[in-house]
N, CA, C and O atoms as a GROMACS GRO file, in nm:
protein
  340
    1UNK      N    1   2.818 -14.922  15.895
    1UNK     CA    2   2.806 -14.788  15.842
    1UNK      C    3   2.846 -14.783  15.695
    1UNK      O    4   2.816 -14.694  15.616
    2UNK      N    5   2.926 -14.905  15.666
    2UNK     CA    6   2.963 -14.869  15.523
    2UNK      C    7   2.830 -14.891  15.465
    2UNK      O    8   2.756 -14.799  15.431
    3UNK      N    9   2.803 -15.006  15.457
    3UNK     CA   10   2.676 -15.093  15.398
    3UNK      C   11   2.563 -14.945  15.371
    3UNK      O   12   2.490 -14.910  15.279
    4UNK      N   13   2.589 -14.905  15.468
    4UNK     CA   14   2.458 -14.741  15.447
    4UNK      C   15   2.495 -14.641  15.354
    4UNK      O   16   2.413 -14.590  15.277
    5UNK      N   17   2.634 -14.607  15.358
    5UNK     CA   18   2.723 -14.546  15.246
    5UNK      C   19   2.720 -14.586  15.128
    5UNK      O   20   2.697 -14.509  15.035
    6UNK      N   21   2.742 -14.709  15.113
    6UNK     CA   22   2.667 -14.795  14.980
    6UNK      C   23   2.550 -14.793  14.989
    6UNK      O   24   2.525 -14.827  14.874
    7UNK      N   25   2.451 -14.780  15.036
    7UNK     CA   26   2.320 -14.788  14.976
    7UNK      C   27   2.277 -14.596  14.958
    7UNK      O   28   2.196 -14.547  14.880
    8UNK      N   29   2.362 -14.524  15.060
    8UNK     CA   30   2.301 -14.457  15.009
    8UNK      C   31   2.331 -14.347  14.884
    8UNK      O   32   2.270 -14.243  14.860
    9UNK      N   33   2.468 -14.416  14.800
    9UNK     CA   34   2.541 -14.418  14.731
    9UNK      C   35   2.423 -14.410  14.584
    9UNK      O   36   2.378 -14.329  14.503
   10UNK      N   37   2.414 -14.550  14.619
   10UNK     CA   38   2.326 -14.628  14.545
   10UNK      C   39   2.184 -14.534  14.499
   10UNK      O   40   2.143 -14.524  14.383
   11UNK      N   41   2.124 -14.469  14.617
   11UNK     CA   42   2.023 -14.406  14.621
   11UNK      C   43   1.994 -14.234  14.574
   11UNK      O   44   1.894 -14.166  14.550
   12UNK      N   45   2.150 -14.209  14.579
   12UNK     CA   46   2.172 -14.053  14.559
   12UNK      C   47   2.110 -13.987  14.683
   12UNK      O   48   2.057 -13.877  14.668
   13UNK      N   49   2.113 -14.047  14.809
   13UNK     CA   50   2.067 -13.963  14.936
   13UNK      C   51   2.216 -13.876  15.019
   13UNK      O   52   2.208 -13.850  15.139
   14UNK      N   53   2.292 -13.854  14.971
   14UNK     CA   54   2.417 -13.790  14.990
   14UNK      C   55   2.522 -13.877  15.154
   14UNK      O   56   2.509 -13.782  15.232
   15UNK      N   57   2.561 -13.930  15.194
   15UNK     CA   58   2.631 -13.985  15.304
   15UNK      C   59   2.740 -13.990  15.179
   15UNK      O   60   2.748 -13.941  15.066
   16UNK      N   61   2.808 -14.064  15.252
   16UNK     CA   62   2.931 -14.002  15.183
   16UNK      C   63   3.065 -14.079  15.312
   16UNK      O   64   3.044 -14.113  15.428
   17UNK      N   65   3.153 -14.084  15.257
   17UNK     CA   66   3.292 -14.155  15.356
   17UNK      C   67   3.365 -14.103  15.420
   17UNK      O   68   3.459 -14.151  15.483
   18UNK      N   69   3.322 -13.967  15.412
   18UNK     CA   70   3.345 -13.867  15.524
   18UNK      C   71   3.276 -13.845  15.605
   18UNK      O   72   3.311 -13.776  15.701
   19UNK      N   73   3.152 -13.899  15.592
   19UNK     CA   74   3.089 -13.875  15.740
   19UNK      C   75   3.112 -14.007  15.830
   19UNK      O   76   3.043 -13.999  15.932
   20UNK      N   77   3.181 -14.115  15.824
   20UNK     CA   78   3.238 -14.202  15.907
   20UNK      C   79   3.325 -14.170  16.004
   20UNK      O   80   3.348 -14.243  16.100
   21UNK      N   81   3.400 -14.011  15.972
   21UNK     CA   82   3.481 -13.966  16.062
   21UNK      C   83   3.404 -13.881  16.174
   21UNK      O   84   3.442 -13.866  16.291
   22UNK      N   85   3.321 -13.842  16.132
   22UNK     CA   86   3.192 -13.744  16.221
   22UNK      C   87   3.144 -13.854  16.323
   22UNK      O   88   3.133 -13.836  16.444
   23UNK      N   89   3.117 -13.968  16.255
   23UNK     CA   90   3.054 -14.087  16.389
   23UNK      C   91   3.148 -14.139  16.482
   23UNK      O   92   3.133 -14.175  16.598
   24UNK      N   93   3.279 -14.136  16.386
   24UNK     CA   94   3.387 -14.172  16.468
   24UNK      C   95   3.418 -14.085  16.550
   24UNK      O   96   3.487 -14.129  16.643
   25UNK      N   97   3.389 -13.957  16.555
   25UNK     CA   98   3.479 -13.881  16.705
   25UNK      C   99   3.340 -13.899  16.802
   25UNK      O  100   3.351 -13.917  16.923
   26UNK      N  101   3.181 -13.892  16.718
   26UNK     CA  102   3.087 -13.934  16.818
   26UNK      C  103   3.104 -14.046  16.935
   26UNK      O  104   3.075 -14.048  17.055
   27UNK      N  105   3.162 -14.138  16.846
   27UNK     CA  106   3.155 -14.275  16.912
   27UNK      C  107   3.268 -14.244  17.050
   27UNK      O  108   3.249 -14.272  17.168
   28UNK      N  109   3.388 -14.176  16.987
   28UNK     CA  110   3.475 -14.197  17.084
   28UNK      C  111   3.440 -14.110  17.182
   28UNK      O  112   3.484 -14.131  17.295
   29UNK      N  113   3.367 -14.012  17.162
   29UNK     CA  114   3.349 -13.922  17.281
   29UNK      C  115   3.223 -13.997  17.394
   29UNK      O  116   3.198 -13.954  17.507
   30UNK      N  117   3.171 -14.088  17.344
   30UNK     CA  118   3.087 -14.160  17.481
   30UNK      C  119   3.162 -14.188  17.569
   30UNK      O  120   3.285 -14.181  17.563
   31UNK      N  121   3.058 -14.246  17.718
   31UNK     CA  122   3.137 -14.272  17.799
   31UNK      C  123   3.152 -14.448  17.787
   31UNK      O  124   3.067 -14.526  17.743
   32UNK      N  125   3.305 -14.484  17.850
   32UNK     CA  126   3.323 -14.633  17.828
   32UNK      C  127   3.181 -14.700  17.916
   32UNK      O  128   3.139 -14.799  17.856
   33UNK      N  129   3.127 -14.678  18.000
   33UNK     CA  130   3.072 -14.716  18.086
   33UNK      C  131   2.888 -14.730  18.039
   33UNK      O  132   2.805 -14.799  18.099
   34UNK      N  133   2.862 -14.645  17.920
   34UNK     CA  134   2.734 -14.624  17.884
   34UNK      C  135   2.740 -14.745  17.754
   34UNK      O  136   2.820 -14.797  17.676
   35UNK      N  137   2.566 -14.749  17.803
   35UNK     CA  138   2.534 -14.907  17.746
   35UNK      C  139   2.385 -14.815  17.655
   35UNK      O  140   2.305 -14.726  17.686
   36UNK      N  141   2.416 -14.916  17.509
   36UNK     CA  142   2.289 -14.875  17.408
   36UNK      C  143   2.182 -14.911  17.450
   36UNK      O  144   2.176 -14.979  17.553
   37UNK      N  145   2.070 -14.873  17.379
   37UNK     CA  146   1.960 -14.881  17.438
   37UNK      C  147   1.899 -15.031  17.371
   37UNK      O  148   1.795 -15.072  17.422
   38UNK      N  149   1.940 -15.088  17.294
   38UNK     CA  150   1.934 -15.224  17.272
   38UNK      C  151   2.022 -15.309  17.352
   38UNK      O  152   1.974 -15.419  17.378
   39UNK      N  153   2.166 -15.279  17.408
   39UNK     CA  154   2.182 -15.360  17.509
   39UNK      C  155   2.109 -15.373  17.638
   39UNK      O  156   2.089 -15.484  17.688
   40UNK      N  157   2.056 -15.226  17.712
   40UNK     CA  158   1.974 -15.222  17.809
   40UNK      C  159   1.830 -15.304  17.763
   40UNK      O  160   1.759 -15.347  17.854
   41UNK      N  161   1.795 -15.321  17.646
   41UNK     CA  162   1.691 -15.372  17.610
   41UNK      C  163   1.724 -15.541  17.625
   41UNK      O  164   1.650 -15.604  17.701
   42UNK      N  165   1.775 -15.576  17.591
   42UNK     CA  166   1.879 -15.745  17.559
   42UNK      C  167   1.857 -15.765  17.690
   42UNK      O  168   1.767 -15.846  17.712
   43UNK      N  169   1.927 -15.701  17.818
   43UNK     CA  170   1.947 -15.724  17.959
   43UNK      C  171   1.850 -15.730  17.998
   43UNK      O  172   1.810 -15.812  18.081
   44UNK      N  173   1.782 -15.633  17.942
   44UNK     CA  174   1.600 -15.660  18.074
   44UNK      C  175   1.470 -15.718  18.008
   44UNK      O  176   1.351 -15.699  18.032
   45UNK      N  177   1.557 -15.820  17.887
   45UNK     CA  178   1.475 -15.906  17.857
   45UNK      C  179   1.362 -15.881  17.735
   45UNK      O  180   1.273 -15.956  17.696
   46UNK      N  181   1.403 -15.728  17.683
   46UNK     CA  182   1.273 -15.682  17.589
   46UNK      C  183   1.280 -15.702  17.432
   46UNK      O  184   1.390 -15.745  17.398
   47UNK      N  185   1.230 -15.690  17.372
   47UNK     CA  186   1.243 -15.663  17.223
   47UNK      C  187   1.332 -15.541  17.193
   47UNK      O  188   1.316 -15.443  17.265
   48UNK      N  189   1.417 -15.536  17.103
   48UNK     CA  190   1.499 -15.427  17.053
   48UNK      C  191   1.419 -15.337  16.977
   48UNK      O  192   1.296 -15.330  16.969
   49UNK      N  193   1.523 -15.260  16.915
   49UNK     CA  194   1.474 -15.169  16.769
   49UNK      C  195   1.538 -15.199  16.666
   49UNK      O  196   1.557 -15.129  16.567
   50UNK      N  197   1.596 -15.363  16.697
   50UNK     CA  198   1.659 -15.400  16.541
   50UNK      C  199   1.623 -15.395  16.415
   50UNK      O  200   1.699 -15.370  16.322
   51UNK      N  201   1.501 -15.421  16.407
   51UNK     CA  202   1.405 -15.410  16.316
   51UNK      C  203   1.381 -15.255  16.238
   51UNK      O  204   1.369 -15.225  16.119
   52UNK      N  205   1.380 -15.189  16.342
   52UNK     CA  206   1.408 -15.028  16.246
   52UNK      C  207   1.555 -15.001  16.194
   52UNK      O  208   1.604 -14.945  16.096
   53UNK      N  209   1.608 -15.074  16.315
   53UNK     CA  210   1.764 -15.017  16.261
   53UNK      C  211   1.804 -15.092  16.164
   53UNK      O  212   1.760 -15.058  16.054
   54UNK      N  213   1.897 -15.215  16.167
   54UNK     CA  214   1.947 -15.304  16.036
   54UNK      C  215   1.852 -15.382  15.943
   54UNK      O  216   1.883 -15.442  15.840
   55UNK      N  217   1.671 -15.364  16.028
   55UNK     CA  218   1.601 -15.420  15.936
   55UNK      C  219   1.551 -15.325  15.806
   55UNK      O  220   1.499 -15.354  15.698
   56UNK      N  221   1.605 -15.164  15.884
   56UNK     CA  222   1.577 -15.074  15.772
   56UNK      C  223   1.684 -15.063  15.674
   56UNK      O  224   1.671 -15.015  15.561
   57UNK      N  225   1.809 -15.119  15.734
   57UNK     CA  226   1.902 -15.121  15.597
   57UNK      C  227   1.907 -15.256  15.566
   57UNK      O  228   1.865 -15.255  15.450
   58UNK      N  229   1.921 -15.327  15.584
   58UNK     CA  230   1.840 -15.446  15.468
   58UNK      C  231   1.748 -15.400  15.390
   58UNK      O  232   1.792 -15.383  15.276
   59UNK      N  233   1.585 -15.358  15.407
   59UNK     CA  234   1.530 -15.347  15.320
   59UNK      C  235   1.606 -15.280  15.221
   59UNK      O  236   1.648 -15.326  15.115
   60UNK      N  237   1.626 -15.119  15.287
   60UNK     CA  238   1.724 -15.023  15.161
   60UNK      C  239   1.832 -15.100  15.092
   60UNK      O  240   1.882 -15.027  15.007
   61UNK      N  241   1.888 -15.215  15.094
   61UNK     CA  242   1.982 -15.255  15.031
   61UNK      C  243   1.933 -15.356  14.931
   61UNK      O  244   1.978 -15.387  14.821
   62UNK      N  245   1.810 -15.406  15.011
   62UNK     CA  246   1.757 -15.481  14.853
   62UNK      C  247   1.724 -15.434  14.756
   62UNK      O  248   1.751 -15.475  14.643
   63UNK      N  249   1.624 -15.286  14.805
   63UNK     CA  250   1.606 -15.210  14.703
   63UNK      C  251   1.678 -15.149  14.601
   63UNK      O  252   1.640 -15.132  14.485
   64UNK      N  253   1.800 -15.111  14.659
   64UNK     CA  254   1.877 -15.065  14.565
   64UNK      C  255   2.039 -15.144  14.508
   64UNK      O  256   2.146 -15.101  14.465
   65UNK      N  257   1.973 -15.290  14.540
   65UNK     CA  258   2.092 -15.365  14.484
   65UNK      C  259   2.242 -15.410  14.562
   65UNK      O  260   2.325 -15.494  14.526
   66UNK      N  261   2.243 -15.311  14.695
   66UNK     CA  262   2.353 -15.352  14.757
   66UNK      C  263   2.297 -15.451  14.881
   66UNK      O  264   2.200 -15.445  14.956
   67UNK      N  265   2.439 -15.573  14.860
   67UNK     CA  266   2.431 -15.628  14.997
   67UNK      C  267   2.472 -15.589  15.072
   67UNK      O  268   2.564 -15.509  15.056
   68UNK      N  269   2.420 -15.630  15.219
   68UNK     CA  270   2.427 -15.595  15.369
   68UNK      C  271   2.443 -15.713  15.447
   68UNK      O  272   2.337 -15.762  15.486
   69UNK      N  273   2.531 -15.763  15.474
   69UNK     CA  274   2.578 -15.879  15.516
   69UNK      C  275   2.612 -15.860  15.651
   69UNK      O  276   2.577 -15.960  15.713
   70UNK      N  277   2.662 -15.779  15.722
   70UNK     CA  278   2.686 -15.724  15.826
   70UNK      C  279   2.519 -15.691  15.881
   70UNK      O  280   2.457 -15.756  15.965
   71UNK      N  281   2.477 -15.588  15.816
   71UNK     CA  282   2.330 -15.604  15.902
   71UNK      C  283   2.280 -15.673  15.912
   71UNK      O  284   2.222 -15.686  16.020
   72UNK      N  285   2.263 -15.783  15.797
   72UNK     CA  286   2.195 -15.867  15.809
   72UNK      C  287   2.225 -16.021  15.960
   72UNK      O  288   2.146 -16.096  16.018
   73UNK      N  289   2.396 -15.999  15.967
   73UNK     CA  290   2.382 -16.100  16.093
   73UNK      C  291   2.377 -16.039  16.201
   73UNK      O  292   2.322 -16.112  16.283
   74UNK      N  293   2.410 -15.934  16.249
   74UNK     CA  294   2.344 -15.857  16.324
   74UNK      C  295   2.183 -15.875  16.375
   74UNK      O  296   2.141 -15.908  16.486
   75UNK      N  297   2.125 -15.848  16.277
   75UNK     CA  298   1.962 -15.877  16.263
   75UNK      C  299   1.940 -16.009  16.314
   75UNK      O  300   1.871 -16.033  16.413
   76UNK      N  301   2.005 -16.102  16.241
   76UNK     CA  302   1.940 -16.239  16.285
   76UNK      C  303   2.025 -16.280  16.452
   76UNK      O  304   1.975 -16.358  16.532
   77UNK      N  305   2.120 -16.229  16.470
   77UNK     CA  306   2.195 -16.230  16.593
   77UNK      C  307   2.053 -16.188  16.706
   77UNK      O  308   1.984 -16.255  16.782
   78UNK      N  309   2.057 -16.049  16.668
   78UNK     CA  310   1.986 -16.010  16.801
   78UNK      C  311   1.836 -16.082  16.796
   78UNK      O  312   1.777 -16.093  16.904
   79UNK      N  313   1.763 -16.137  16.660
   79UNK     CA  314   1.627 -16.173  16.671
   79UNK      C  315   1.649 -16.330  16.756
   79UNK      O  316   1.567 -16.364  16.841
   80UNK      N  317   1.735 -16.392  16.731
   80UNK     CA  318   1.837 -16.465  16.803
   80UNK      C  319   1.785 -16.500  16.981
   80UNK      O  320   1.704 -16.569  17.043
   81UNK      N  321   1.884 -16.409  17.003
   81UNK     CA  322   1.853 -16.339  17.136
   81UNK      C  323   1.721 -16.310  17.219
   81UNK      O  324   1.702 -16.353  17.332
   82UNK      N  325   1.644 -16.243  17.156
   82UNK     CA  326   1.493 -16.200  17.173
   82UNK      C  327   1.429 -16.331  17.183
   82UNK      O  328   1.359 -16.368  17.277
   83UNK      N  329   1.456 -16.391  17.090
   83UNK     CA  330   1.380 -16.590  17.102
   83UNK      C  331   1.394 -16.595  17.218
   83UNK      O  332   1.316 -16.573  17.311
   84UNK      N  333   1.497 -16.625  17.215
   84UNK     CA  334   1.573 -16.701  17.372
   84UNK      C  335   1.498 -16.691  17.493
   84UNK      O  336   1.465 -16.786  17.563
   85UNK      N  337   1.463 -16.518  17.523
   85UNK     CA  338   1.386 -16.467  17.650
   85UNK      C  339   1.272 -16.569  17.696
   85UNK      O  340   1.203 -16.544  17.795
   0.00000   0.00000   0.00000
């Protein structure tokens, strides 16, 4: 989430380091027991949406100069994975 804050820093699209606290009470209010829809994807063997998700902030980070190092192993983690199947 930072990496997006920096880019979108970078971009003048307004995020900002206060909205990390907004995802943060999101996050905590799930249930422990609920699984993303890329893990349900991983488990039953399919292609993700990595590619929209950290492959869209990679691109945005080349474009505007910041690295994404975190998305980026992420990305190659789960394309990783997807081989494997």
């Amino acid at each position: 989430m930072r990496e997006l804050i920096e880019i979108s820093r970078a971009l003048g699209t307004g995020l900002h380091e206060s909205d990390l606290g907004s995802w943060r009470a999101t996050l905590l209010g799930l249930s422990p027991d609920a699984k993303t829809s890329m893990l349900q994807d991983v488990e039953a063997g399919r292609k993700t949406e990595v590619e929209a998700f950290a492959g869209t902030v990679i691109e945005l980070g080349a474009k505007a100069g910041v690295p994404t190092p975190v998305n980026r192993l992420l990305f190659d983690m789960l394309r990783t994975i997807e081989q494997s199947y």
